[in-house]
N, C-alpha and C positions, 0 to 999 in steps of 0.2 A: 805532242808530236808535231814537229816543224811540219812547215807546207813543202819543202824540197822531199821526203820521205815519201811524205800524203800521196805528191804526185806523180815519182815514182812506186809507188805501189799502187797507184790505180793503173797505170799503165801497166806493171808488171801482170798483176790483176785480168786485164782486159785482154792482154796473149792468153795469160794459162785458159781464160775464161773461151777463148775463141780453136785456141792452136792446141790449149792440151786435150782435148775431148778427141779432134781429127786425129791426132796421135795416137794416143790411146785407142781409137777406133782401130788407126790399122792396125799397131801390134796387136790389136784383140783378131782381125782378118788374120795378118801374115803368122799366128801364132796357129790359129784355126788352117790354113793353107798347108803352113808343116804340120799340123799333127795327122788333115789328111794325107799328107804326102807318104809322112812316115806311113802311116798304116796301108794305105794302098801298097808302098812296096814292100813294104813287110808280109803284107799279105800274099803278094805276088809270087813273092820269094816261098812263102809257106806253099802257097799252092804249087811252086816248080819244084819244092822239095817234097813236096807228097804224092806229085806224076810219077817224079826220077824214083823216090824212092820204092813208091807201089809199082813203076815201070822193072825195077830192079827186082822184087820180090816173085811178079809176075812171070818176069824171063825167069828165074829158077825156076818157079810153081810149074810151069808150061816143061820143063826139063820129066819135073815126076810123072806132069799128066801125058807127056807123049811116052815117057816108058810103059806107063802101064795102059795106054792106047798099041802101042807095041804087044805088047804082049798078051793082051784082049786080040787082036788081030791078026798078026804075022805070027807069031811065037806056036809052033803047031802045039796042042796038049802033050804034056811029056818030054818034051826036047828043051825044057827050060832050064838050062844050070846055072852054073858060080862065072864060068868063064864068059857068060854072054854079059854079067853084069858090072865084070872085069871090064869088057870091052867098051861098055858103055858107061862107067866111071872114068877111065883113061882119054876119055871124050871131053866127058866136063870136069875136068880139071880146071875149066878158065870161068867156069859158070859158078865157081865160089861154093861149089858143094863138096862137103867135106867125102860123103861117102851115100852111095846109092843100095839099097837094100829091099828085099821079098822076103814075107812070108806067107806059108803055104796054108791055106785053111784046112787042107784037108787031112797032112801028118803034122805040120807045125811043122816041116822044115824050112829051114833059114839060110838064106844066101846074099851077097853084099859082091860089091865088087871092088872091096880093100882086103889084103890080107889079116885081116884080124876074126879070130875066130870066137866064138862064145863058147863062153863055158858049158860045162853037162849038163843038162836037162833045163838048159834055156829053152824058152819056149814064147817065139815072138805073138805068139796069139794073146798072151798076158800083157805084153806091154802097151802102156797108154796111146800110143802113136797108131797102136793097131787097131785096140777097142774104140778107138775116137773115128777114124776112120769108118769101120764096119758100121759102127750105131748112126753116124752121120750117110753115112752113104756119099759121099764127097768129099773134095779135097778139105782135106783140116791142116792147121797150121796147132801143132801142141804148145805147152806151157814149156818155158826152160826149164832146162836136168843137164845134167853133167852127162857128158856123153861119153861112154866105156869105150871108147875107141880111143877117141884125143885128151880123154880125161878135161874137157872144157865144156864150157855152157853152152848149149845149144840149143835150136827148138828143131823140130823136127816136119816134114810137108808131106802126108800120107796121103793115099787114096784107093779105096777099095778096086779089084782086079774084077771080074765076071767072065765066065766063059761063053759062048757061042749059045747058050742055052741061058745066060743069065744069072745063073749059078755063082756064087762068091768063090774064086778062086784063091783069094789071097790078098793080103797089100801089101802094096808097093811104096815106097819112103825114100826120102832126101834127106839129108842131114845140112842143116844151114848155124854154123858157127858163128857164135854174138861177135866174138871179134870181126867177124866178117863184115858184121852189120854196124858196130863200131864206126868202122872203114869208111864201112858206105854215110853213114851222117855226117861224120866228119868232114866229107867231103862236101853236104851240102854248102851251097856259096851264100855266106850272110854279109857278103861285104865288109867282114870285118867287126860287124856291130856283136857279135856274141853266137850263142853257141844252141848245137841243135841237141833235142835228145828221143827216145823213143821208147815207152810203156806198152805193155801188156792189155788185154782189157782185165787184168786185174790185180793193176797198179805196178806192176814187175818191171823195172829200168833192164828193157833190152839194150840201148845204147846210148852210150855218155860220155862227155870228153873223160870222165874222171875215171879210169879203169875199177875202183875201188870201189864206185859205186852200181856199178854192172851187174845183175840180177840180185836187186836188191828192193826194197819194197818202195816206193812214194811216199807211202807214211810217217817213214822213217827219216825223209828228208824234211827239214824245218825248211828248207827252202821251195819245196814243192808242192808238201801236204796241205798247204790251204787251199791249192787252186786243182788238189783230185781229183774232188767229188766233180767240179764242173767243165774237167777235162775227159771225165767217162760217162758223162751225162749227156754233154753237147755233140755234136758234130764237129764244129769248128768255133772257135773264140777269142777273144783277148783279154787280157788282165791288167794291171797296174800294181807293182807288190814295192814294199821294201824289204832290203837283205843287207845287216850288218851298216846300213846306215846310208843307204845308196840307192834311188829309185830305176827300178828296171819292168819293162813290159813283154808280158808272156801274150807269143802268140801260136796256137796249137791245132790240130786239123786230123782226125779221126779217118788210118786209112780202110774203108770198107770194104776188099778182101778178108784183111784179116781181124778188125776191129782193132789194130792196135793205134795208138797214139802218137803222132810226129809233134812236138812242138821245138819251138826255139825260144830264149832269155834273149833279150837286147839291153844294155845299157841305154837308159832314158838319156845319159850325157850325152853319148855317141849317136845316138836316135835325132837328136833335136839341136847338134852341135851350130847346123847352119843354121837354125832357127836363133838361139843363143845369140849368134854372131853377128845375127842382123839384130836384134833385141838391144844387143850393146853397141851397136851403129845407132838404133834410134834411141837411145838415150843419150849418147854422145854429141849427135843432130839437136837432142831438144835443148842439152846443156848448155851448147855455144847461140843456140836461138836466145834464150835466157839471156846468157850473158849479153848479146848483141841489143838486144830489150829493153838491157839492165844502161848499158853504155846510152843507147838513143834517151831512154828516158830520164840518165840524169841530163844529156844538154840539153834535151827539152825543159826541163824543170829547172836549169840554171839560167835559160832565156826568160824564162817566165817568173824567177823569183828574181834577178836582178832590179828589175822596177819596185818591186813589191820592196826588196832590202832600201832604198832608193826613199818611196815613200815611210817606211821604217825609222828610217834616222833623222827624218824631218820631223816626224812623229814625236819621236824623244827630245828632238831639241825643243818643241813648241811647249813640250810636258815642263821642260824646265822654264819655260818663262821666254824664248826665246823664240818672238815668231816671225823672224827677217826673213827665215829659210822659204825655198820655194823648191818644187820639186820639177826636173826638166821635161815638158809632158811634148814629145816627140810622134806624128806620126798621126795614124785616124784609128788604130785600135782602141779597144777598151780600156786600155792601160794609160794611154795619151787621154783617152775621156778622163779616167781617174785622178790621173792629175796635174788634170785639168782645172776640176771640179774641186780638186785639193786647195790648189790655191786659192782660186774665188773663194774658199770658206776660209783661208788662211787670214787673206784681204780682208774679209767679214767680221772675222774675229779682232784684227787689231782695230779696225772702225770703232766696233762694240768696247774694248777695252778700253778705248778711250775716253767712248762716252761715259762707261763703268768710273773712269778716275774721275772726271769731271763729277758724276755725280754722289763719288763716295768723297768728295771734297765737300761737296755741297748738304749731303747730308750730316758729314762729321760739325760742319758749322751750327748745320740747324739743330742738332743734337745740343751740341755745349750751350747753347741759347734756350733749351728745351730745359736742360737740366738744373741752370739756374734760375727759372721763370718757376721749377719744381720745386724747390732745393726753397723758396720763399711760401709757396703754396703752404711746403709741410709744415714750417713753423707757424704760420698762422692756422693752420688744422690743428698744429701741435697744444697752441694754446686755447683755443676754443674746446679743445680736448678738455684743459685742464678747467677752464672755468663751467664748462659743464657738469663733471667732475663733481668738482665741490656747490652745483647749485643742484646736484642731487643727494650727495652729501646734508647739505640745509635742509631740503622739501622731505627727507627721510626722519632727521632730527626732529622737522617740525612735527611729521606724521605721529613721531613717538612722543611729542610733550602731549600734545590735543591728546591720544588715545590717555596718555597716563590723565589729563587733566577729568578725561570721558571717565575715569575708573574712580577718581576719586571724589568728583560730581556726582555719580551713583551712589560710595559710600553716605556720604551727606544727604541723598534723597534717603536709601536705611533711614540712618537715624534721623532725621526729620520724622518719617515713619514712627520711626519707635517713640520718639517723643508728644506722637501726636496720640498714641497708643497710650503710654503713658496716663496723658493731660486727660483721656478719655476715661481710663480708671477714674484717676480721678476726683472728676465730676462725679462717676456713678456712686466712688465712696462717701462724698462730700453731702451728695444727695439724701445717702443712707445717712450721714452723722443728724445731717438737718432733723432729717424722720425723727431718729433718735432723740434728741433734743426737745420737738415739739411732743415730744411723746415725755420727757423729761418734765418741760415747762408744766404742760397738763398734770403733772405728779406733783411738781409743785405749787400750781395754783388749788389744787386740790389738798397739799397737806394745809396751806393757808387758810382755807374754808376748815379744816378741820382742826387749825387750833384758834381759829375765831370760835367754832363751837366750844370747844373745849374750855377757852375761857369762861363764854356765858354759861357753862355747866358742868361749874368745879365741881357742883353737887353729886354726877355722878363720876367722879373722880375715878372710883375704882373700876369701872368699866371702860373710861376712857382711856385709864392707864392701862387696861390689856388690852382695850381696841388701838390705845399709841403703842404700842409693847409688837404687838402684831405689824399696825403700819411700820412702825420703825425696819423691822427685819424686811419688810417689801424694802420701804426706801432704801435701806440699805444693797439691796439689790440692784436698785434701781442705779444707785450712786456707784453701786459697785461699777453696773454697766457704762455711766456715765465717764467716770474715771479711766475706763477701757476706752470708751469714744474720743475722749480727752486728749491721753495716750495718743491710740491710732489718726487724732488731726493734727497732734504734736508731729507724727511722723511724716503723716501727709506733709504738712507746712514746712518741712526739712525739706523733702522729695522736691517739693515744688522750688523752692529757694535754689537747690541744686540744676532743677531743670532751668531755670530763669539765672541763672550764672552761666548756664550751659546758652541759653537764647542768646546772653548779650545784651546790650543795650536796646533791645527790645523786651527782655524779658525783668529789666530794670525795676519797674513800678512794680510788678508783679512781686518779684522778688520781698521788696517792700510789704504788701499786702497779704505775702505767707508768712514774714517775720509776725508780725502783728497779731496772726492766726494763730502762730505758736504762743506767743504769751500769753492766746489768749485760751488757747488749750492749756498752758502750764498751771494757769490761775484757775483754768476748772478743774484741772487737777486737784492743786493746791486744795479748792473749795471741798470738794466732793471729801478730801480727806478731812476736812475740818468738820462736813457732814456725819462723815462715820464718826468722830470724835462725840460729835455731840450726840449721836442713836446713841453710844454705847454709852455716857452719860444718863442720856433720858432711860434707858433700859436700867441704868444704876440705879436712878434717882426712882425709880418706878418700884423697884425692888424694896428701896428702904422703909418704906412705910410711909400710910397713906396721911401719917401727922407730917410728914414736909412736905402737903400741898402747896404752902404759900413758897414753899420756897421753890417747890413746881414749877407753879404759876411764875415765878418769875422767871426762871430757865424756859418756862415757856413760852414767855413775854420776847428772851432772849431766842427762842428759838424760832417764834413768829417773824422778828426782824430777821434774823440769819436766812430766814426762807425768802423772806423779801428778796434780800439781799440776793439771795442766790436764785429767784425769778429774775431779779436784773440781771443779772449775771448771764443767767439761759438766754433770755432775750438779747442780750449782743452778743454771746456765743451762735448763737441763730443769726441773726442780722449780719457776724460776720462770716458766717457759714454760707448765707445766699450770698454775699458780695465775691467770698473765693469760688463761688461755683459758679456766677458769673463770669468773674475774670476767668476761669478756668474754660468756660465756652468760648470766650475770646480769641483764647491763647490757642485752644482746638481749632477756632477758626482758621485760626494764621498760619499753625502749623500745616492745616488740610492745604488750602493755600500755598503756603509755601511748599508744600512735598509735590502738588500740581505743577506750582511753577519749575522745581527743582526736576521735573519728569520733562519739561518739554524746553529745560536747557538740555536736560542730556542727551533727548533728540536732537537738539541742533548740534550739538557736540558732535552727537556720533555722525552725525551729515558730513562737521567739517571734518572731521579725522577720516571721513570714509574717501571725502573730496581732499584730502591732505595726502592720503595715501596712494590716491590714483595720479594724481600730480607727481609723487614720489615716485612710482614706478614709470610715470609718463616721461619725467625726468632721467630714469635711468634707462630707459631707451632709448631719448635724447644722447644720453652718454653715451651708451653703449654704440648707438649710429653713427655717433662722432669720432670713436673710438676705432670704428669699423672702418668711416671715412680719411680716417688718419692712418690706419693701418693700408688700403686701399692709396691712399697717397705717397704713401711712404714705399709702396712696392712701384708706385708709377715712377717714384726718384729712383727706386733703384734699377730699374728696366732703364730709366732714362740715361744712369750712369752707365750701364752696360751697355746700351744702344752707342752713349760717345766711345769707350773702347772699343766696341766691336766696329764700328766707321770709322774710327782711327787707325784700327787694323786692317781692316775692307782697304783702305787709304795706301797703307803699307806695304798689304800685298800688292795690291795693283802696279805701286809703283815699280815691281818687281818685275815684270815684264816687260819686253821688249818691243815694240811694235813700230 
């Protein structure tokens, strides 16, 4: 919402806020003024219509009570006829009574002074006018009935007669026709505002504009039956009703002669017409106030937005770039202050823009100087990238030759192991073959002691032959065992040849020294089986009989040297059994040795691949920082390329303005 609306509607605002309440006030007064007005004279009116009226009922009432004060007084007993009531009918002919009439308590005759006569065996002591009368003892005013005279509705004004003694001599009656009383309401003056009518005290429309509705019930009328009950309850009162869509006020007033009811209907229009008439004056008053409101506080609000439109389009031209404009700042008001204060910031701002261009000139320089000093930064980050790179690439390569070099330096300490394992069998079997052998040798220097005996005592030949017969099957065992040893150092001296091929030129001599061992097992082999050869001859030659001793003796001769022979034999099977058991400790030594040393290169090993691997990761966090640094560089080149755009535009824009 514009500020021209704003401040007309706060003005508008500030009237209703001040002037509509005083308004309002009075018409709430002048509205309260007429509705007393109306009812005081409404009232006023009711009360002169329930004087006049009870005035009017009264001058008849006084008609009946002076006849029968007449005739209580003057009228001697017995002299009463038809004609004196003639006389005094023809009287009040102007007093609105239809017909004046006696009856006699004492035969029930009946006299009137109209000529109308009753019928036979009427009998005024039965009718209601008369019993209400007597039982009251005072004037009564009865209910309407059709009256047998005028054939119309009427009520009727009784009052008991007394003679000189007190005695009830009869009553005396008026006849009062509703049309009469009709008359008389109608006549009350309501100014025109609406209309009188007059009830019973039990609810009976004695009088009504509307003839049709004339001794008719209250009840009956939709238009009166709600305000019955508290029109024969109260004394006097007023209402508020609607009828057929129209507001009208009952006001009604109980006349206490006779209990019957006077009220009057007014139209609320007609009631409060002047009231109305001013209502629509002061609305008419507040509407051209409004408008008068409306008119000042648009040229107030046109005096007051001029400057402001003023300052406005200065406003917009500085938005587009253009701040030459100045605003005409006239006078010592606030609005002269404004802009005032306009300019000198107008002034300010082009100062500033200046400086702004000067120094988005001065930054766009320093930027492109920025961005090539970068733009050299990153290729040298770029390559220090790369050669770190691949010098973790190398320290990772190297990490994994050392660890593979660490794995298979271990494999080699194993077998070093095993072969020292090996070399240590061995020994322990080379040990055992020795045993065997010197256990051998002792077998053979022992069969040599026994065929030296056996020579010097061919004599007992045949015991020697079964104590040789017996030895034989030993040594044969024995040989058997040996040829196994022979065997098992044949195998050794293989084992060992293999392991000393496996040593290398270390195990070279060695190698040598178990060949040697082998031949020299093959030929105890060999022997042993030449040994069995010959038991089983000497076992032959033993069988045949004991006539080819000499020729025994000379298999014997032959078999003494053969043992010789084969103690030599034992004896450098032994001599080279200690020499490979020997070298065989040697070579344990070397390899014990060597598996030590081969244990504390694979600590240093695992030292450097452990210092190979930490270099390798130290290195690629070298990379990786470099990588980091380059990444880091490469975002400062491109902030630094954005900084030259964004100064060159900073640059651009500036130029853009006016000042």
């Amino acid at each position: 919402m514009k500020l021209k609306p704003k401040l007309m509607a706060m003005f508008l605002a500030a009237v209703l806020i001040t002037a509509l309440p005083l308004a309002l006030l009075g018409l709430y007064q002048t509205e309260n003024q007429a509705t007393r007005n109306v009812e005081s004279l409404l009232n006023g009116l009711m009360t002169s219509a329930t004087n006049q009226l009870e005035g009017w009922i009264d001058s008849n009432a006084k008609v009946v009570e002076t006849l029968g004060f007449v005739i209580e007084q003057a009228v001697p007993e017995g002299t009463l006829t038809e004609d004196y009531f003639k006389i005094m009918n023809m009287g009040n002919n102007q007093q609105n009574l239809s017909d004046l009439y006696f009856g006699s308590e004492k035969d029930g005759a009946f006299m009137n002074g109209s000529d109308w006569t009753p019928e036979a065996g009427y009998d005024p002591r039965q009718r209601p006018w008369y019993e209400q009368a007597k039982q009251s003892n005072a004037l009564i005013f009865t209910d309407p009935y059709q009256d047998m005279m005028t054939q119309k509705y009427a009520v009727s004004m009784a009052m008991p007669v007394h003679n000189k003694q007190g005695d009830l001599e009869g009553v005396v009656s008026g006849v009062l026709l509703l049309s009469t009383l009709t008359d008389t309401v109608e006549k009350i003056n309501l100014n025109g505002l609406g209309y009188s009518f007059l009830i019973d005290r039990n609810g009976l429309l004695l009088a009504h504009p509307d003839a049709k509705l004339v001794n008719t019930s209250a009840k009956e009328n939709s238009e009166l039956s709600p305000m019955l009950a508290d029109m024969q309850s109260n004394a006097s009162g007023q209402r508020s009703f609607h009828y057929n869509g129209e507001g009208y006020l009952l006001f009604y007033k109980q006349i206490p002669s006779t209990g019957w009811v006077i009220g009057s209907v007014i139209s609320e229009k007609l009631a409060y017409a002047e009231f109305y008439q001013l209502r629509n004056n002061y609305i008419l008053i507040i509407g051209v106030t409004l408008l008068a409101v409306l008119a000042g506080a648009y040229w107030v609000a046109a005096l007051f937005i001029k400057p402001l439109k003023q300052l406005h389009q200065t406003s917009i031209q500085m938005s587009e770039g253009d701040f030459t404009g100045r605003v005409k700042a006239k006078g010592k008001d606030e609005f002269a202050e404004l802009g005032s204060a306009f300019n000198q910031m107008s002034d300010q701002l082009g100062t500033l823009l200046r400086q702004v261009t000067g120094s988005a000139e001065r930054v766009h320089t320093i930027s492109e100087e920025m961005q090539e000093h970068t733009d050299n930064t990153k290729r040298i980050a770029e390559q220090i990238s790369i050669a770190t790179d691949e010098l973790a690439q190398g320290s990772s390569t190297q990490a994994e030759s050392v660890y593979n070099g660490s794995g298979r330096l271990a494999e080699m300490s194993d077998s070093v192991g095993g072969i020292n394992d090996s070399v240590e069998q061995s020994v322990v079997m080379m040990r055992e073959a020795g045993e065997a052998m010197l256990a051998g040798l002792q077998a053979v220097e022992h069969q040599v002691m026994l065929a030296d005996g056996n020579r010097h005592s061919m004599d007992r030949v045949g015991e020697s032959i079964t104590l040789l017969t017996d030895k034989s099957q030993k040594i044969e065992g024995i040989v058997a065992m040996i040829q196994g040893i022979a065997s098992q150092t044949n195998l050794l001296a293989l084992n060992a040849s293999i392991e000393a091929a496996r040593a290398g030129e270390h195990g070279r001599g060695f190698a040598v020294v178990a060949e040697e061992v082998r031949k020299l097992a093959e030929q105890s082999a060999d022997s042993a089986k030449e040994i069995i050869v010959l038991l089983e001859e000497i076992q032959t030659a033993s069988g045949l009989s004991v006539g080819e001793v000499h020729a025994a003796e000379q298999g014997m001769e032959q078999q003494v040297a053969a043992v010789h022979e084969m103690r030599e034999s034992f004896v450098r099977i032994k001599q080279s059994i200690d020499g490979i058991e020997k070298q065989l400790k040697q070579v344990s030594s070397a390899t014990t040795e060597l598996d030590d040393n081969a244990g504390k290169v694979a600590e240093i090993i695992s030292s450097v691949a452990a210092m190979s691997e930490q270099s390798a990761a130290s290195t690629e966090e070298v990379a990786s920082s470099t990588q980091e640094q380059f990444n880091y560089i490469t975002s400062i080149a491109e902030r630094s390329n954005e900084l030259a755009e964004q100064s060159k535009a900073l640059a651009a824009e500036v130029k853009k303005f006016k000042v």
